[in-house]
C-alpha positions in Angstrom: 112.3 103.0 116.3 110.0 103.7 113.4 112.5 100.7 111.4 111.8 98.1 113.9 107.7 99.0 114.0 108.3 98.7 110.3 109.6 95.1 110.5 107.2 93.9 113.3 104.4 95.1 110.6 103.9 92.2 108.9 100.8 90.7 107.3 99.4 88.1 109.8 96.6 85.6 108.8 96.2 83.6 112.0 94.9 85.2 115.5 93.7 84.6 118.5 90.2 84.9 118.1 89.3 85.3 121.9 91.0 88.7 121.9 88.8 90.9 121.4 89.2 94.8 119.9 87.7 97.2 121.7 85.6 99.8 120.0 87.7 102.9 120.7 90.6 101.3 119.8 89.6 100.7 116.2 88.3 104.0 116.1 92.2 105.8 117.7 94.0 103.1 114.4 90.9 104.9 111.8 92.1 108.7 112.8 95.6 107.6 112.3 93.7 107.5 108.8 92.1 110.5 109.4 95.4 112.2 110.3 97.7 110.6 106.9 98.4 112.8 104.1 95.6 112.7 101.2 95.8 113.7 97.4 94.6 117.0 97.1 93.5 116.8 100.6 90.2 115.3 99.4 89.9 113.0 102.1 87.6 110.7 100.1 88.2 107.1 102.1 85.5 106.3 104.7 85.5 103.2 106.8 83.2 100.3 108.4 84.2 98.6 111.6 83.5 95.0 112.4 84.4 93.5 115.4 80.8 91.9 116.3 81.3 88.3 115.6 77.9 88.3 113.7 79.0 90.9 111.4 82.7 89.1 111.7 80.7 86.0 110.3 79.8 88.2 107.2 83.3 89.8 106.6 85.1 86.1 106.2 84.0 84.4 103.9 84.0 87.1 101.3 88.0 87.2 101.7 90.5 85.5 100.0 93.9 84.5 101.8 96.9 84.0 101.5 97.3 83.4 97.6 100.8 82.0 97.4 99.7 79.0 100.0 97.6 77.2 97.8 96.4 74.2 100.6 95.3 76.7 103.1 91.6 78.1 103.2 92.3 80.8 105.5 92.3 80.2 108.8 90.2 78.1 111.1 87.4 79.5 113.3 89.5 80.0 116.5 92.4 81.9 114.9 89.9 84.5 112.6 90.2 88.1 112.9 88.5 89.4 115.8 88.2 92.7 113.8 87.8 94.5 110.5 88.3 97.7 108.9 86.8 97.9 105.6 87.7 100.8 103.1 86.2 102.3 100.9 86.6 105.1 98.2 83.5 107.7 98.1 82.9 108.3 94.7 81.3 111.2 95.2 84.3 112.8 96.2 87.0 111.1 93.9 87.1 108.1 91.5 91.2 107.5 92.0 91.7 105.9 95.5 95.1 103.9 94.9 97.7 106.2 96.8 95.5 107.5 100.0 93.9 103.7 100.0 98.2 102.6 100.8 98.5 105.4 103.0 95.8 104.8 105.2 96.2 100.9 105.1 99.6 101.6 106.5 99.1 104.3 109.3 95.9 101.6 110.6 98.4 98.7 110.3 101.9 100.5 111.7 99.6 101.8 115.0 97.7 98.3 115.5 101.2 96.9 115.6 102.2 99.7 118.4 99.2 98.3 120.3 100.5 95.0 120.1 98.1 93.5 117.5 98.7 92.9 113.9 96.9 93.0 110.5 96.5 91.8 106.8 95.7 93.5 104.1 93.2 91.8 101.6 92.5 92.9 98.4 91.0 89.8 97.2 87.4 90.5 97.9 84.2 89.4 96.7 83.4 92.7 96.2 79.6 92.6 95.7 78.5 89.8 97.9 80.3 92.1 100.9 78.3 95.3 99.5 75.0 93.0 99.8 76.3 91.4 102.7 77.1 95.2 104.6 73.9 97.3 102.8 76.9 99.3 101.2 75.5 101.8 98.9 76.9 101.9 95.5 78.2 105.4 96.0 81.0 103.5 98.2 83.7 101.3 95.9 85.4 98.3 98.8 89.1 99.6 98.2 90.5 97.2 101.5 89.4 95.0 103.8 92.3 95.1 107.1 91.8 91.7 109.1 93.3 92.7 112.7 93.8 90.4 115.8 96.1 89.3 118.3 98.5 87.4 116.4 99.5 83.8 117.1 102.0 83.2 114.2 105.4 84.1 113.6 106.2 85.9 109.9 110.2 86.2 109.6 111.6 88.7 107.1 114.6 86.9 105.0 116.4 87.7 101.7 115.4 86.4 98.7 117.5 83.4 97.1 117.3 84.6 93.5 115.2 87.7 91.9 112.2 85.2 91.4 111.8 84.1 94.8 109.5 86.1 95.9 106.9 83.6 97.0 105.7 83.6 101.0 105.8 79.9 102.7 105.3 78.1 105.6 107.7 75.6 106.6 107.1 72.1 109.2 106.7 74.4 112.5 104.5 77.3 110.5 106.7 79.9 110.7 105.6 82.1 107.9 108.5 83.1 105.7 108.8 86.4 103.6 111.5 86.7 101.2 112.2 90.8 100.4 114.7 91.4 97.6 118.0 93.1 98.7 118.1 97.0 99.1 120.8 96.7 96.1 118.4 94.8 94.1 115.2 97.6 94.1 118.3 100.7 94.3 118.2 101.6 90.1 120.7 103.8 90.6 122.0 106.7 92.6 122.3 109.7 90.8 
């Protein structure tokens, strides 16, 4: 069960932009935050919603996606997120936000795939121009931003060819492809 929500978990980067995310339900993915372990149970991440397509309009363009396909922009205006969760670090709290930052990613993304939606993570942010954008005070460091929609694309897991061949791709009908490397390949050893 928890192995096949695992591989429906991909990162998606193409939606259907008329779905809409209710409120409530970005709030029920943000506790599963909420409820994920955290380092020295500091609980320093707090979060912004977006799902307004004014504020939407302000989330997009400071996001870069999909690195690997280098003649796609991101996608077009129809098949945009429909939502956002943007997280942040409070440095008030803690400076080091790299392994509850993961954690929380991944309980928001693993429960908006139960719901039947699905997610991207994006680290490639124009950090600042999203503060301005958002009025976020500097006290707040933009760890993530999770794009999260109805998806309309299909991402297919398959083996990598060779160790190096690790690039994602779209083929003639855009199916997305993901190589992952073999079990046997990341196993260093078993003591």
């Amino acid at each position: 069960m928890i192995k096949d929500l695992i591989r429906r978990n991909r990162s998606y980067r193409r939606f259907d932009n008329s779905h809409k995310i209710p409120y409530d339900s970005l709030r029920e993915l943000i506790d599963f935050a909420r409820l994920s372990p955290s380092g020295a149970n500091l609980q320093s991440l707090k979060f912004i919603i977006s799902n307004s397509s004014e504020t939407n309009l302000k989330v997009f363009p400071q996001l870069a996606w999909a690195g690997y396909l280098k003649d796609w922009d991101g996608p077009i205006e129809k098949e945009r997120p429909s939502a956002y969760i943007i997280i942040l670090g409070d440095k008030n709290i803690k400076n080091d936000f790299s392994c509850d930052c993961g954690i929380a990613a991944q309980s928001i993304l693993l429960g908006a795939t139960e719901k039947g939606l699905g997610g991207c993570m994006i680290g490639s942010i124009k950090r600042e121009e999203l503060a301005e954008e958002l009025s976020i005070d500097f006290q707040f460091e933009i760890l993530l931003v999770i794009a999260l929609g109805k998806p309309v694309e299909t991402v297919q897991i398959e083996e990598t060819k060779s160790p190096d061949d690790i690039k994602y791709w779209r083929d003639e009908k855009n199916i997305h492809h993901v190589p992952k490397r073999s079990l046997n390949e990341i196993i260093l050893r078993e003591l």
